[in-house]
C-alpha positions in Angstrom: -25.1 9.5 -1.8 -24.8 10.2 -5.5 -21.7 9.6 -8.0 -21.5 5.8 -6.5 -20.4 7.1 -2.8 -20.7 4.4 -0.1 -22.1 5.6 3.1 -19.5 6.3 5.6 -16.9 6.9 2.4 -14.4 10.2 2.8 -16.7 11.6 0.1 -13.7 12.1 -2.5 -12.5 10.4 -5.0 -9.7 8.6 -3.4 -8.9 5.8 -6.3 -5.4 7.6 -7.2 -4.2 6.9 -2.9 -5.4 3.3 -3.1 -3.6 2.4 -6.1 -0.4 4.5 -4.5 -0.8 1.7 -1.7 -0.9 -0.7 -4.0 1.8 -0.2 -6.1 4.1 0.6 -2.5 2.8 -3.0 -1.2 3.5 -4.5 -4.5 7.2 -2.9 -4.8 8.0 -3.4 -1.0 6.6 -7.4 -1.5 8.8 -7.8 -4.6 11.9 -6.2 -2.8 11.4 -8.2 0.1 11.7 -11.8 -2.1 14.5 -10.3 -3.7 16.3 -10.1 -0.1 15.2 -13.1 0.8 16.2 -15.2 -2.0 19.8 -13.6 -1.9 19.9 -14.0 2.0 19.0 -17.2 1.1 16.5 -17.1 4.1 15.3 -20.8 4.8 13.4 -20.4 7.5 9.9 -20.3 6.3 7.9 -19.3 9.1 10.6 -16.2 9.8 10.7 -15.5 6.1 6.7 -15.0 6.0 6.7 -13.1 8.8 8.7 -10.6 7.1 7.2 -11.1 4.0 3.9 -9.7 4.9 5.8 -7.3 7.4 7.2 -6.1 4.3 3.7 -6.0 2.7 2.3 -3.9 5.6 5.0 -1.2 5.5 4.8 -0.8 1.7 0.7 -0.7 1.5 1.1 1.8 3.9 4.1 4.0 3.1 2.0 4.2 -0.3 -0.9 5.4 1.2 0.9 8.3 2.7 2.9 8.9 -0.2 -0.7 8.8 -2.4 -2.3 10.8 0.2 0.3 13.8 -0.6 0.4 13.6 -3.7 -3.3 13.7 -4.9 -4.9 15.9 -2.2 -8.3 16.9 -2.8 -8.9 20.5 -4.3 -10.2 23.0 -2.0 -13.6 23.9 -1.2 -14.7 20.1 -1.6 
């Protein structure tokens, strides 16, 4: 368990997938308040709802996308 590795980690350096979910949940969060202030959504319960709906979808959608695009090499 060298190099920092937690037990029970994937063993690879997966930093570049968690910021990829990050970034999606940050970008989905951000386009969901834009739709709700133009929907003018007053509901708050509903609008939270969706809010971290939104949130959940984006984190992740980003994780999938990060996941594809930084793969691990082979033979590690």
């Amino acid at each position: 368990m060298g190099n920092g590795e937690q037990s029970g980690s994937s063993g690879r350096d997966d930093w570049r997938v968690r910021i990829a979910g990050a970034v999606g949940a940050a970008v989905t969060g951000g386009l969901a308040l834009l739709v709700m202030s133009l929907a003018d959504m007053r509901l708050f319960p509903l609008g939270m709802i969706l809010f971290l709906a939104a949130i959940a979808v984006g984190l992740w959608l980003g994780q999938r996308a990060g996941s594809r695009l930084f793969r691990a090499p082979p033979g590690s």
